[in-house]
CHARMM-style PDB file with segment names, atoms N, HN, CA, C and O in Angstrom:
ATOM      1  N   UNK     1       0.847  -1.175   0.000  1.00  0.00      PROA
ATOM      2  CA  UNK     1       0.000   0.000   0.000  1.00  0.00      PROA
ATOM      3  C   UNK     1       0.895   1.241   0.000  1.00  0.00      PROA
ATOM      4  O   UNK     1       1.873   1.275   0.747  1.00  0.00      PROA
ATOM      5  N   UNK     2       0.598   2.254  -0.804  1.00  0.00      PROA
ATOM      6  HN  UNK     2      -0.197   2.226  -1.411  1.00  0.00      PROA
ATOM      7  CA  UNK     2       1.519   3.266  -1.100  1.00  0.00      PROA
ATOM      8  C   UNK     2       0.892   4.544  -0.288  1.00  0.00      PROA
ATOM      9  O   UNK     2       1.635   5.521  -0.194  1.00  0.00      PROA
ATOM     10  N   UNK     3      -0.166   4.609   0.196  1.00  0.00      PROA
ATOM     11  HN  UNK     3      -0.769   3.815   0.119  1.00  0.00      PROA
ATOM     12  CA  UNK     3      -0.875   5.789   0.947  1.00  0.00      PROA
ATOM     13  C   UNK     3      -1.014   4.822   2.452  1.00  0.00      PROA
ATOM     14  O   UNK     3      -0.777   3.681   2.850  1.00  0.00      PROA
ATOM     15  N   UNK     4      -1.528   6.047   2.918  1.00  0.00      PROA
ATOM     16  HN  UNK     4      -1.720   6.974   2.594  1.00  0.00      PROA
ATOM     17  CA  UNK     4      -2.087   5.781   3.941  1.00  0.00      PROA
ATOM     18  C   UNK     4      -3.644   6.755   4.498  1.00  0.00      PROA
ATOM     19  O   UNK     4      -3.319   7.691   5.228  1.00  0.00      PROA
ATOM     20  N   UNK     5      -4.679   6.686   4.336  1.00  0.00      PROA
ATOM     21  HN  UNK     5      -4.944   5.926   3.743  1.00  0.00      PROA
ATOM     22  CA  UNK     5      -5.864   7.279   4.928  1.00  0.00      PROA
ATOM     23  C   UNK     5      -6.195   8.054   6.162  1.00  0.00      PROA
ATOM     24  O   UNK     5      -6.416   7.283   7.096  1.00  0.00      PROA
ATOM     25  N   UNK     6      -6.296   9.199   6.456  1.00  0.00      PROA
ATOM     26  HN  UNK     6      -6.117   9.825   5.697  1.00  0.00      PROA
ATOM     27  CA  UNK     6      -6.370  10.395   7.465  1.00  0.00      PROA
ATOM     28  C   UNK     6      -7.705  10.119   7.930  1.00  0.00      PROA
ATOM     29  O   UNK     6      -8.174  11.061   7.292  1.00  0.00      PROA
ATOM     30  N   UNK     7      -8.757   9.609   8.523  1.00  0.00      PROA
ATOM     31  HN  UNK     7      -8.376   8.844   9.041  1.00  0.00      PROA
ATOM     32  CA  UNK     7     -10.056   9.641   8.769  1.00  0.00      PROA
ATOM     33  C   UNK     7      -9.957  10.996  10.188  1.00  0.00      PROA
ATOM     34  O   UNK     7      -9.153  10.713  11.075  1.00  0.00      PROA
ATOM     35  N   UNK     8     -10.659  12.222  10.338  1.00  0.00      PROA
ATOM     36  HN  UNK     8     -11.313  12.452   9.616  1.00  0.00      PROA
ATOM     37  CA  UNK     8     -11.178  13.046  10.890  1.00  0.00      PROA
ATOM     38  C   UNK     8     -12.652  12.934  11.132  1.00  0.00      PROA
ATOM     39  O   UNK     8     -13.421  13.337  10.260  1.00  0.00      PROA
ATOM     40  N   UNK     9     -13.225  12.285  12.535  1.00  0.00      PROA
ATOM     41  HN  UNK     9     -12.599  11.957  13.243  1.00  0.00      PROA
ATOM     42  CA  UNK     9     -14.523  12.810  12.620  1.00  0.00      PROA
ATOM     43  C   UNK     9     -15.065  14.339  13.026  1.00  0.00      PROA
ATOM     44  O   UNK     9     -14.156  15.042  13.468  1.00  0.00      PROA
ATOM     45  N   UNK    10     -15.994  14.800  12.979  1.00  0.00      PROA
ATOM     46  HN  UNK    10     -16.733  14.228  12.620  1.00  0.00      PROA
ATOM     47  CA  UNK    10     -16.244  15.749  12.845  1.00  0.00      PROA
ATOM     48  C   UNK    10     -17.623  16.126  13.133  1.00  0.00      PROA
ATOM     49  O   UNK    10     -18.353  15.603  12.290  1.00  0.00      PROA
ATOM     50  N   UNK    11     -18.171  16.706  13.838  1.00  0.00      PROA
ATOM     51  HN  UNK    11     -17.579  17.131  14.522  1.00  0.00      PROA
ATOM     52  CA  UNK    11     -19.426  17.036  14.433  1.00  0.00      PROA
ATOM     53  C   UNK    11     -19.609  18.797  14.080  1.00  0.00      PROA
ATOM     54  O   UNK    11     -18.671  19.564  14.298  1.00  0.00      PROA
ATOM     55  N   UNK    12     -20.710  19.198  13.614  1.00  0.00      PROA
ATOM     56  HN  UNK    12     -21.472  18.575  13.437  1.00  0.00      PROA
ATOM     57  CA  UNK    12     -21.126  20.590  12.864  1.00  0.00      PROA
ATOM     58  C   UNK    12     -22.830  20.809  13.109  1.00  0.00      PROA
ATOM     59  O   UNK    12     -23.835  20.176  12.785  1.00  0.00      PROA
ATOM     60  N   UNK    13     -22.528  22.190  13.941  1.00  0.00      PROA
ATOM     61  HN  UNK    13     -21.711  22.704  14.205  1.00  0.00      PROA
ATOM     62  CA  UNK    13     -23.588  22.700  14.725  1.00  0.00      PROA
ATOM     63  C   UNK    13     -24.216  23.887  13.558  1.00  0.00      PROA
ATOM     64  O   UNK    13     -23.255  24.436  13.020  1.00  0.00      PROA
ATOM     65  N   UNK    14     -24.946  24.179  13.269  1.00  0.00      PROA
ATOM     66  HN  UNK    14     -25.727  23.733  13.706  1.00  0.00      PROA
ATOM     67  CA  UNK    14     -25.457  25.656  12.025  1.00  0.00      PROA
ATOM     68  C   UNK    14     -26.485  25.306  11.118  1.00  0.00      PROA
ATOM     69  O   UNK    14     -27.049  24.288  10.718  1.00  0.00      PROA
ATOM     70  N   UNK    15     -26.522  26.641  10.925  1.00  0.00      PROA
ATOM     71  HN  UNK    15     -26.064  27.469  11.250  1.00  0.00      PROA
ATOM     72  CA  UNK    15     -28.026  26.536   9.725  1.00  0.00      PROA
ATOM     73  C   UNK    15     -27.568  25.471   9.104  1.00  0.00      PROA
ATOM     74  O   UNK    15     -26.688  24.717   9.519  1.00  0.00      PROA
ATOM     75  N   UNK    16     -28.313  25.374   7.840  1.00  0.00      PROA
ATOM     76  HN  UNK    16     -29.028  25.986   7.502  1.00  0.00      PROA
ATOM     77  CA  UNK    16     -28.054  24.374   6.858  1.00  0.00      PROA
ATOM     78  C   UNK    16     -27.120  25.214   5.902  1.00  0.00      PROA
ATOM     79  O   UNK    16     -25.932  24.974   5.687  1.00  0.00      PROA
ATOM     80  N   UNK    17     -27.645  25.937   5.527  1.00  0.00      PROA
ATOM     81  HN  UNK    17     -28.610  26.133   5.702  1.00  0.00      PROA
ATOM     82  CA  UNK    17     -26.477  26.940   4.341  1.00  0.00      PROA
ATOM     83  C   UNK    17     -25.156  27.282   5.181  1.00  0.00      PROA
ATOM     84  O   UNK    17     -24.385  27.720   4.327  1.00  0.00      PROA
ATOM     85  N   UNK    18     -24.668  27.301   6.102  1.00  0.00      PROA
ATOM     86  HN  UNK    18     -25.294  26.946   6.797  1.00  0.00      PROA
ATOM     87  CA  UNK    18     -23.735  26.997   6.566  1.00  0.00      PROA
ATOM     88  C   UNK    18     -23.086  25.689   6.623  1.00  0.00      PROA
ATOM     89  O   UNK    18     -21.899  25.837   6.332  1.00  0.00      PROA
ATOM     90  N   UNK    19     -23.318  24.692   6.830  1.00  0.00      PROA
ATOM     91  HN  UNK    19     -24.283  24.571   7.067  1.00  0.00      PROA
ATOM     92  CA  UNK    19     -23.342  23.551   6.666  1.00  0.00      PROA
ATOM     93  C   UNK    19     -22.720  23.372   5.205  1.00  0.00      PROA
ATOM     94  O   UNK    19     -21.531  23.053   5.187  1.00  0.00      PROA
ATOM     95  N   UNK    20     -23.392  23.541   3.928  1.00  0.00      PROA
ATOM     96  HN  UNK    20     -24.358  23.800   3.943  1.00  0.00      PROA
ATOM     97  CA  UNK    20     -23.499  23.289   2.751  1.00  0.00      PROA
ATOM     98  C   UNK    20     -21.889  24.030   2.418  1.00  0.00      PROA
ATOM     99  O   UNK    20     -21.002  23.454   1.787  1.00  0.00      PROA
ATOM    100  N   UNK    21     -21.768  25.593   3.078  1.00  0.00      PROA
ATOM    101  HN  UNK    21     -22.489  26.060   3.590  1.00  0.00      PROA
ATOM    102  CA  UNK    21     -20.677  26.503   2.727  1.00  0.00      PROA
ATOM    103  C   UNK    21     -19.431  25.459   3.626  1.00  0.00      PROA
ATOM    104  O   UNK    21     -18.346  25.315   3.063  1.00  0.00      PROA
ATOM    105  N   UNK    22     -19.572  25.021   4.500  1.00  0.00      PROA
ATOM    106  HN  UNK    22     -20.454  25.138   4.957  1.00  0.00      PROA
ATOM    107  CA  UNK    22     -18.490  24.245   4.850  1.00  0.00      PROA
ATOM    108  C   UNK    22     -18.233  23.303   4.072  1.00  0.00      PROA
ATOM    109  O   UNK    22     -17.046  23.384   3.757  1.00  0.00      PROA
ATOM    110  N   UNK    23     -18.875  22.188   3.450  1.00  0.00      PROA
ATOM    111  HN  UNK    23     -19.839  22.122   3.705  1.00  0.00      PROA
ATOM    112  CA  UNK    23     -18.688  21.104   2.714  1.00  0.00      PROA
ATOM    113  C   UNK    23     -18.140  22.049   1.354  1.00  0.00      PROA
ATOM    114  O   UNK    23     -17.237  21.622   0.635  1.00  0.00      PROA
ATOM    115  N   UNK    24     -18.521  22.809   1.211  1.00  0.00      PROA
ATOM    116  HN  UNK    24     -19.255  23.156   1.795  1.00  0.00      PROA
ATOM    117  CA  UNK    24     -17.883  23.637  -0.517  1.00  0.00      PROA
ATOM    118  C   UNK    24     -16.811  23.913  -0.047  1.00  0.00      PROA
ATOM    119  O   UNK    24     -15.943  23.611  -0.865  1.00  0.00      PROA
ATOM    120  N   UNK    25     -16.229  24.501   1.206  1.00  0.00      PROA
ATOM    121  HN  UNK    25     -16.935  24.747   1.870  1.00  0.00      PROA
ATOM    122  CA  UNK    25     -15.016  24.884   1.647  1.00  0.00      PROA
ATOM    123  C   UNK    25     -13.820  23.825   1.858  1.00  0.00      PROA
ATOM    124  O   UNK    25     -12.604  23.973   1.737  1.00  0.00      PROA
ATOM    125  N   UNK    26     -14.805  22.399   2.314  1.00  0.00      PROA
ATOM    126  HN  UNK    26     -15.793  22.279   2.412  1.00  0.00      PROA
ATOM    127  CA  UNK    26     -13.704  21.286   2.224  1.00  0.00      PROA
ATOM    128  C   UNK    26     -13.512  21.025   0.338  1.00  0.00      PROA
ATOM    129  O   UNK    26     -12.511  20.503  -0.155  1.00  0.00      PROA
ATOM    130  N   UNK    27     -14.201  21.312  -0.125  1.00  0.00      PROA
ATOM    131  HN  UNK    27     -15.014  21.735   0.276  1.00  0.00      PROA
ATOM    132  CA  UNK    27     -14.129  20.398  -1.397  1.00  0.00      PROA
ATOM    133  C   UNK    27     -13.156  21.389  -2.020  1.00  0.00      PROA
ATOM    134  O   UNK    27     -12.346  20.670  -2.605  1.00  0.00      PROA
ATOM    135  N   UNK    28     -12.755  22.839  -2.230  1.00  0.00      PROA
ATOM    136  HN  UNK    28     -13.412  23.424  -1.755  1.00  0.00      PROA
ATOM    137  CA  UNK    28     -12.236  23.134  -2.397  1.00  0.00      PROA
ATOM    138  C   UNK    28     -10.760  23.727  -1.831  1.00  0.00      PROA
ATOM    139  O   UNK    28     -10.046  24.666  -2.183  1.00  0.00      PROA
ATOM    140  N   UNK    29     -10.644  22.458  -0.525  1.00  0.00      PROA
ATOM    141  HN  UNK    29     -11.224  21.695  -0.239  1.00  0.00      PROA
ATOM    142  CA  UNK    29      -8.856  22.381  -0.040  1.00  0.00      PROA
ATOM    143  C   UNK    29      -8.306  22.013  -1.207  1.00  0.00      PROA
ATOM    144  O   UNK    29      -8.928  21.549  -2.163  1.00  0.00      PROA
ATOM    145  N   UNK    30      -6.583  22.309  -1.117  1.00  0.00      PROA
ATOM    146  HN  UNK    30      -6.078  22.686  -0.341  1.00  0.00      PROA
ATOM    147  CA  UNK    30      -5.730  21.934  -2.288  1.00  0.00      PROA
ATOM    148  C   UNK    30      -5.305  20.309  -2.132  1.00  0.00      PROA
ATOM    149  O   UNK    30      -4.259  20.107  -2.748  1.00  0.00      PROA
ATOM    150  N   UNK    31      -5.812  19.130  -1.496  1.00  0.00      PROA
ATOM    151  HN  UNK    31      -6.661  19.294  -0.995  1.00  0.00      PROA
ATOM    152  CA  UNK    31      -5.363  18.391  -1.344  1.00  0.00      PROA
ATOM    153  C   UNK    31      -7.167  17.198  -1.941  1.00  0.00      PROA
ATOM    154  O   UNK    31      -8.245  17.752  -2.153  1.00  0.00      PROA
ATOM    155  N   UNK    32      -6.950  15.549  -2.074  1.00  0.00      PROA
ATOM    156  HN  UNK    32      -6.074  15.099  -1.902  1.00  0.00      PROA
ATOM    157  CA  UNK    32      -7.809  15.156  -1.960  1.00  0.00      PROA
ATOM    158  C   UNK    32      -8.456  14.666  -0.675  1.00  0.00      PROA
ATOM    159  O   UNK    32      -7.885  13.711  -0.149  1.00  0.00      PROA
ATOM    160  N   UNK    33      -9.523  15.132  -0.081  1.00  0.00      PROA
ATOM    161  HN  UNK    33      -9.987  15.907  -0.508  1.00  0.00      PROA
ATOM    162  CA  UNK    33     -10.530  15.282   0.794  1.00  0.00      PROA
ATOM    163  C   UNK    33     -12.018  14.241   0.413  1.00  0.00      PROA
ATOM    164  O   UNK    33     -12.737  14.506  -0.550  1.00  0.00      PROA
ATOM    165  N   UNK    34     -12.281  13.082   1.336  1.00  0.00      PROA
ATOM    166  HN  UNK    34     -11.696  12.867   2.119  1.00  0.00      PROA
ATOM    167  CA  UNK    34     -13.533  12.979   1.335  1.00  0.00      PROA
ATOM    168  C   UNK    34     -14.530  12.807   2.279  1.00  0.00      PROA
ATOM    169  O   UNK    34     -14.252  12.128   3.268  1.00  0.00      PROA
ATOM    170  N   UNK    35     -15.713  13.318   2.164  1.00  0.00      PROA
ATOM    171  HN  UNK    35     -15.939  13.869   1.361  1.00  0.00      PROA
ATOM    172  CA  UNK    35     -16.516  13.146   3.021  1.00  0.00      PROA
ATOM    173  C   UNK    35     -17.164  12.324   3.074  1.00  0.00      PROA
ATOM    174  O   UNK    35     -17.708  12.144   1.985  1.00  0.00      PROA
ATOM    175  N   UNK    36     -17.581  11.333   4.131  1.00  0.00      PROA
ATOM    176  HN  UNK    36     -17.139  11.480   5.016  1.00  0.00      PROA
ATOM    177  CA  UNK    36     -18.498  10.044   4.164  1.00  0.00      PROA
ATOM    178  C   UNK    36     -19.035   9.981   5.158  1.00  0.00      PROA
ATOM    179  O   UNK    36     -18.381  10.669   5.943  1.00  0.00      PROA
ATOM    180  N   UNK    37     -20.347   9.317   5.922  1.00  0.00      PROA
ATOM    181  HN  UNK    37     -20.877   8.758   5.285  1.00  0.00      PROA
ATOM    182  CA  UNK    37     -21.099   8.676   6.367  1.00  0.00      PROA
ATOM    183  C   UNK    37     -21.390  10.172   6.995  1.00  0.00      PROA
ATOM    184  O   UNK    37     -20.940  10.722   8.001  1.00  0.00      PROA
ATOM    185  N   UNK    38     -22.376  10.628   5.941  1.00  0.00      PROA
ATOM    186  HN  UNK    38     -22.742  10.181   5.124  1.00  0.00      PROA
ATOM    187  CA  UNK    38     -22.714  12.678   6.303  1.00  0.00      PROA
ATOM    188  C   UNK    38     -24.081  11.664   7.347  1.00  0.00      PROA
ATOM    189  O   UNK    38     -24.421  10.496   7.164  1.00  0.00      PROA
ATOM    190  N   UNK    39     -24.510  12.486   8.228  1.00  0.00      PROA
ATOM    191  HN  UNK    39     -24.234  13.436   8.377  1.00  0.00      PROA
ATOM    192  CA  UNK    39     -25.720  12.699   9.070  1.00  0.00      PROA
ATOM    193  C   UNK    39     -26.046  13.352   9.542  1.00  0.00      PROA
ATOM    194  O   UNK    39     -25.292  13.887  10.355  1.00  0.00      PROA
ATOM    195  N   UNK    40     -27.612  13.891   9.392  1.00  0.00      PROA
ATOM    196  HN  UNK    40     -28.225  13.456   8.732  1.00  0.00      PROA
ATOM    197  CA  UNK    40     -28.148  15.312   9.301  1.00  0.00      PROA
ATOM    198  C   UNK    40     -28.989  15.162  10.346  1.00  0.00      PROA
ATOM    199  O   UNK    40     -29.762  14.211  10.226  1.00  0.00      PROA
ATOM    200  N   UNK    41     -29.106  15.972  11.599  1.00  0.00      PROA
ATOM    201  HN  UNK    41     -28.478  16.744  11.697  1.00  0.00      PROA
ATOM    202  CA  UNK    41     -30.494  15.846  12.023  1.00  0.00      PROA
ATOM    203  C   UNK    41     -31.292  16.158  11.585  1.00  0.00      PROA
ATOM    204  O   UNK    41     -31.535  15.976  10.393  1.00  0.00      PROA
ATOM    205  N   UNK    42     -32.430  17.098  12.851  1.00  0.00      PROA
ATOM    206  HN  UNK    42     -32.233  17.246  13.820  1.00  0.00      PROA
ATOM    207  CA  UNK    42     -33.827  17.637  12.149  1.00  0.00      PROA
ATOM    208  C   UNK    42     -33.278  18.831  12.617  1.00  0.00      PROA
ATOM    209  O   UNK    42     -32.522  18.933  13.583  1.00  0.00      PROA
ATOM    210  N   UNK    43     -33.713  19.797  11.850  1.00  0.00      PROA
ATOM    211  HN  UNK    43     -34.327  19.715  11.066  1.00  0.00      PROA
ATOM    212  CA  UNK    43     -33.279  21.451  12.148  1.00  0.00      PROA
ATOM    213  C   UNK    43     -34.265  21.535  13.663  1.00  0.00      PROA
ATOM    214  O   UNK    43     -35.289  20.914  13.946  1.00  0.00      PROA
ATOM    215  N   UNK    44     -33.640  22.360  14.306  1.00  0.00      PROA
ATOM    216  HN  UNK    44     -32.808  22.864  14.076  1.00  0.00      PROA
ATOM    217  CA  UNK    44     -34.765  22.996  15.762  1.00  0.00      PROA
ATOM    218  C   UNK    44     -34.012  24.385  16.029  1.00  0.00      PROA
ATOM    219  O   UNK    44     -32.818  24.629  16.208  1.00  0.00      PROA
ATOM    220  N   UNK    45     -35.384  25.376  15.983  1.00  0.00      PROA
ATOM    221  HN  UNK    45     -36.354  25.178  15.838  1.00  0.00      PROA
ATOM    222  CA  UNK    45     -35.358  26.382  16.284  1.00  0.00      PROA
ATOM    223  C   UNK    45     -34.175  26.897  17.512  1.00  0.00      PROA
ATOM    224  O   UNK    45     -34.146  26.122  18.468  1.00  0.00      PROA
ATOM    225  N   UNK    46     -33.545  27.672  17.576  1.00  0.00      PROA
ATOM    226  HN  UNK    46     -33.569  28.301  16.799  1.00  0.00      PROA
ATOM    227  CA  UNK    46     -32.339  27.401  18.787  1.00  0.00      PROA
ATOM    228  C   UNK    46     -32.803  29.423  18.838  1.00  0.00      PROA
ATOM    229  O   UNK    46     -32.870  30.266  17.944  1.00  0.00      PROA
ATOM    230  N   UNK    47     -33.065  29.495  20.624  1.00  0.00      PROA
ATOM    231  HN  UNK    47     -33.011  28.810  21.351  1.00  0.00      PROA
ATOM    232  CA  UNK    47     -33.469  31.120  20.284  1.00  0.00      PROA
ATOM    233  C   UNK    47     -31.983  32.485  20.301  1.00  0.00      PROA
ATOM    234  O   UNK    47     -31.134  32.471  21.192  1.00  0.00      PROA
ATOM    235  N   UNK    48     -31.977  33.323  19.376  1.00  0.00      PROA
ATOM    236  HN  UNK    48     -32.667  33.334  18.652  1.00  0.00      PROA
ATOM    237  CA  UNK    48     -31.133  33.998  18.580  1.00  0.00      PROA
ATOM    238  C   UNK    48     -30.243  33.628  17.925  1.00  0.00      PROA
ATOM    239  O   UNK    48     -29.227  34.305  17.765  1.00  0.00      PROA
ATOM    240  N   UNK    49     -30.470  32.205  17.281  1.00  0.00      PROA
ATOM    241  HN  UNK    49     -31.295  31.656  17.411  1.00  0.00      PROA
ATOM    242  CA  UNK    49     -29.670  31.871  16.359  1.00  0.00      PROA
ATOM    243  C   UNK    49     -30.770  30.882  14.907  1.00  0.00      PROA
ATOM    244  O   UNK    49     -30.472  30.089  14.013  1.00  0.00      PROA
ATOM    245  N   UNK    50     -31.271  31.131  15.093  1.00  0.00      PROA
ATOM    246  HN  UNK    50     -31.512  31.775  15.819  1.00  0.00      PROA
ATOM    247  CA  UNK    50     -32.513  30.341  14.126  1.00  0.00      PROA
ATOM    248  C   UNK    50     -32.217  29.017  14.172  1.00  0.00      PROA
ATOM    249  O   UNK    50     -31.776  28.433  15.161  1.00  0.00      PROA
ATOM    250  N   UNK    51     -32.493  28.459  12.940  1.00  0.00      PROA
ATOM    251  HN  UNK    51     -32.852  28.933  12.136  1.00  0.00      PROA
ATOM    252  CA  UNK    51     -32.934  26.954  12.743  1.00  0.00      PROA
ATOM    253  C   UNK    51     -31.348  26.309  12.949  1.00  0.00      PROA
ATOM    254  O   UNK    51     -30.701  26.658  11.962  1.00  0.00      PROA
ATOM    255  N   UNK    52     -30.820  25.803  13.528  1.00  0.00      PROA
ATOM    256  HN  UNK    52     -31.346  25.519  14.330  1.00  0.00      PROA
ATOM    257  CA  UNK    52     -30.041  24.743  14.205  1.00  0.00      PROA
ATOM    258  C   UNK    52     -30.156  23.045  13.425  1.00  0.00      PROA
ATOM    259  O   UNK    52     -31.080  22.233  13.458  1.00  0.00      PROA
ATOM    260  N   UNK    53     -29.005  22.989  12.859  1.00  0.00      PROA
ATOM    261  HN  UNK    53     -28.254  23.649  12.832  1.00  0.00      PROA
ATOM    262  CA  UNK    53     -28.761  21.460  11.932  1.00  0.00      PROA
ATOM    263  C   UNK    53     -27.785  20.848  12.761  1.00  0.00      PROA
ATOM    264  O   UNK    53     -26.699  21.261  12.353  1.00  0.00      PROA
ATOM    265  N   UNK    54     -27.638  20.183  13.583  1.00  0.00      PROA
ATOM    266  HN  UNK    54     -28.520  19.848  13.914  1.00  0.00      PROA
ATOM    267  CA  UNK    54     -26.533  19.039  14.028  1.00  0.00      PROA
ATOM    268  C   UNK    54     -26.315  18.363  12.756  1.00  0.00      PROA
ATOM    269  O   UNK    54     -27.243  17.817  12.160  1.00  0.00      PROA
ATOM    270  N   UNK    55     -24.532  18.389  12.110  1.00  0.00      PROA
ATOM    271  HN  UNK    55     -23.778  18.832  12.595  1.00  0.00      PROA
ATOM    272  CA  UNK    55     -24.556  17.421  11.289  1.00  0.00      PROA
ATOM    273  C   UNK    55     -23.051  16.790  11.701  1.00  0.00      PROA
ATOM    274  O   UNK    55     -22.123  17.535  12.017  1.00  0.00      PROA
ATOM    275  N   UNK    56     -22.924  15.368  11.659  1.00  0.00      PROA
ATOM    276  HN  UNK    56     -23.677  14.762  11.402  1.00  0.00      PROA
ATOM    277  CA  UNK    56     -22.126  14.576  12.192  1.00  0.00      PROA
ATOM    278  C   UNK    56     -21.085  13.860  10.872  1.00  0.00      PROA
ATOM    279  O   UNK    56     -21.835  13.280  10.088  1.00  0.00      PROA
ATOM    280  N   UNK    57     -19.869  13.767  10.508  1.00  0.00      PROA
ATOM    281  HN  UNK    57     -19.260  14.239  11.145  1.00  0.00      PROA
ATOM    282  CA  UNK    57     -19.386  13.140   9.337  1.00  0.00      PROA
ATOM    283  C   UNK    57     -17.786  12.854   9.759  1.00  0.00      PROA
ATOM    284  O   UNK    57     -17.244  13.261  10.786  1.00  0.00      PROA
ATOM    285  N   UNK    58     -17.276  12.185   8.880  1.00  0.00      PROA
ATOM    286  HN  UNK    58     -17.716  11.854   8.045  1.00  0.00      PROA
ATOM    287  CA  UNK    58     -16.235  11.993   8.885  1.00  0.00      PROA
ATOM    288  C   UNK    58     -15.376  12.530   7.191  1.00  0.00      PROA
ATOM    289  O   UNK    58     -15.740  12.332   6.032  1.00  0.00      PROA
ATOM    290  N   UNK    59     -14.257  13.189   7.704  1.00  0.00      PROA
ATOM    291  HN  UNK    59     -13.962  13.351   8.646  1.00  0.00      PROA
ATOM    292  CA  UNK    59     -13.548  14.093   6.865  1.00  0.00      PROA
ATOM    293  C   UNK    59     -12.248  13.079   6.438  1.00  0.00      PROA
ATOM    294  O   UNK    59     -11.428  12.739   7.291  1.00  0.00      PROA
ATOM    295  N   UNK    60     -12.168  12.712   5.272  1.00  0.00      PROA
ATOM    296  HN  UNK    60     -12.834  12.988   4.579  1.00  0.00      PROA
ATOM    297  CA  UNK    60     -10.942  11.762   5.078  1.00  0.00      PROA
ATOM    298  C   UNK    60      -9.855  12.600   3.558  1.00  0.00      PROA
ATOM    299  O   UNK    60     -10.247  13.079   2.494  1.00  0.00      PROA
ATOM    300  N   UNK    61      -8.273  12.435   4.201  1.00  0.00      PROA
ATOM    301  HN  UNK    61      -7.954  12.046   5.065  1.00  0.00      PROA
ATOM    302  CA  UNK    61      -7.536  12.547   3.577  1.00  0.00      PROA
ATOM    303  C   UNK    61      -6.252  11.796   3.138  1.00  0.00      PROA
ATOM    304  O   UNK    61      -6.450  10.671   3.597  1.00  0.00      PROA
ATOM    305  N   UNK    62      -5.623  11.783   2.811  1.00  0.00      PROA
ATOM    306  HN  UNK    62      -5.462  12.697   2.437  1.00  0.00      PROA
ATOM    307  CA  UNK    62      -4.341  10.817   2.604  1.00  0.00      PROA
ATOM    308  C   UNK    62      -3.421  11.154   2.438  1.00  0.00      PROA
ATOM    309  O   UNK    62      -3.322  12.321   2.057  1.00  0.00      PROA
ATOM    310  N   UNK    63      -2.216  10.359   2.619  1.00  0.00      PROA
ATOM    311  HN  UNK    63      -2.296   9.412   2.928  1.00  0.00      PROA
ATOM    312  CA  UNK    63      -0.824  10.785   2.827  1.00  0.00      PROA
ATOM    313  C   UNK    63      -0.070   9.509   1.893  1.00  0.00      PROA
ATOM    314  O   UNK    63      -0.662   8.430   1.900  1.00  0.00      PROA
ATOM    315  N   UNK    64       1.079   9.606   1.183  1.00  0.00      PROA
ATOM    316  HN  UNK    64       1.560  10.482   1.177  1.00  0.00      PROA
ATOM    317  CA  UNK    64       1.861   8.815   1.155  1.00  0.00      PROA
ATOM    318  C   UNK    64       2.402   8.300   2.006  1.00  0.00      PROA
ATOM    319  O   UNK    64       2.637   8.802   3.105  1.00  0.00      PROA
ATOM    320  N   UNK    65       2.718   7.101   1.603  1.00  0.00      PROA
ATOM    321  HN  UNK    65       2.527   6.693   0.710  1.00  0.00      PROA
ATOM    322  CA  UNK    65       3.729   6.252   2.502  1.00  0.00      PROA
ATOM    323  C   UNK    65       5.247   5.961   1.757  1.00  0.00      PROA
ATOM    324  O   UNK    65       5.256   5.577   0.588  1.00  0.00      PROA
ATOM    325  N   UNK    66       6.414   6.148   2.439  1.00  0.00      PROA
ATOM    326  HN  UNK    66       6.407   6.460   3.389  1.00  0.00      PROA
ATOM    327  CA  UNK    66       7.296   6.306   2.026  1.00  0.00      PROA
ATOM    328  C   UNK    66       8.369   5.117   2.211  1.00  0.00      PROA
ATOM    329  O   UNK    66       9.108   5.078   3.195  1.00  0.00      PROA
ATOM    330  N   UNK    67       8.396   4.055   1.086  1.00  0.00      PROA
ATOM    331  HN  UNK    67       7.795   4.087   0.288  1.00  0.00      PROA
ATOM    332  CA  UNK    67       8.837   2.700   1.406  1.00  0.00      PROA
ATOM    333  C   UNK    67      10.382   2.622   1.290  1.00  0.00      PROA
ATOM    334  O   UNK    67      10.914   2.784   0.192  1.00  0.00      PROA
ATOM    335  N   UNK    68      10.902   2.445   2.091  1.00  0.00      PROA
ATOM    336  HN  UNK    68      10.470   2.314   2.983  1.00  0.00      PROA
ATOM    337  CA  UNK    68      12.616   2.842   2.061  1.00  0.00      PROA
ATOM    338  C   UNK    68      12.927   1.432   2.544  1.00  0.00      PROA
ATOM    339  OT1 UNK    68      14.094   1.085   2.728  1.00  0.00      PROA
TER     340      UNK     68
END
């Protein structure tokens, strides 16, 4: 195996369009990035901050491995 896999979990509190602007923000790091096993709650009103999305995922990247 010539890589090796970075798995980051990751838990994300915000509207949904926040949410969405983060996932555009990972997709456009300079490296390859993926996101998997996304889970969304149910939005709930949260008071002075509006509608509230718990979303839960794991952020994966990779590294070479360097066989000497």
């Amino acid at each position: 195996k010539f890589y090796e896999d970075i798995p980051i979990k990751v838990q994300i509190a915000g509207g949904f369009h926040n949410t969405l602007s983060f996932f555009g923000q990972v997709a456009r790091l300079p490296r390859i990035v993926n996101v998997e096993d996304i889970a969304m709650g149910d939005a709930k009103e949260v008071r002075g901050r509006g509608r509230i999305v718990k979303t839960s995922c794991t952020v994966k990247t990779y590294m070479f491995v360097d066989k000497q």
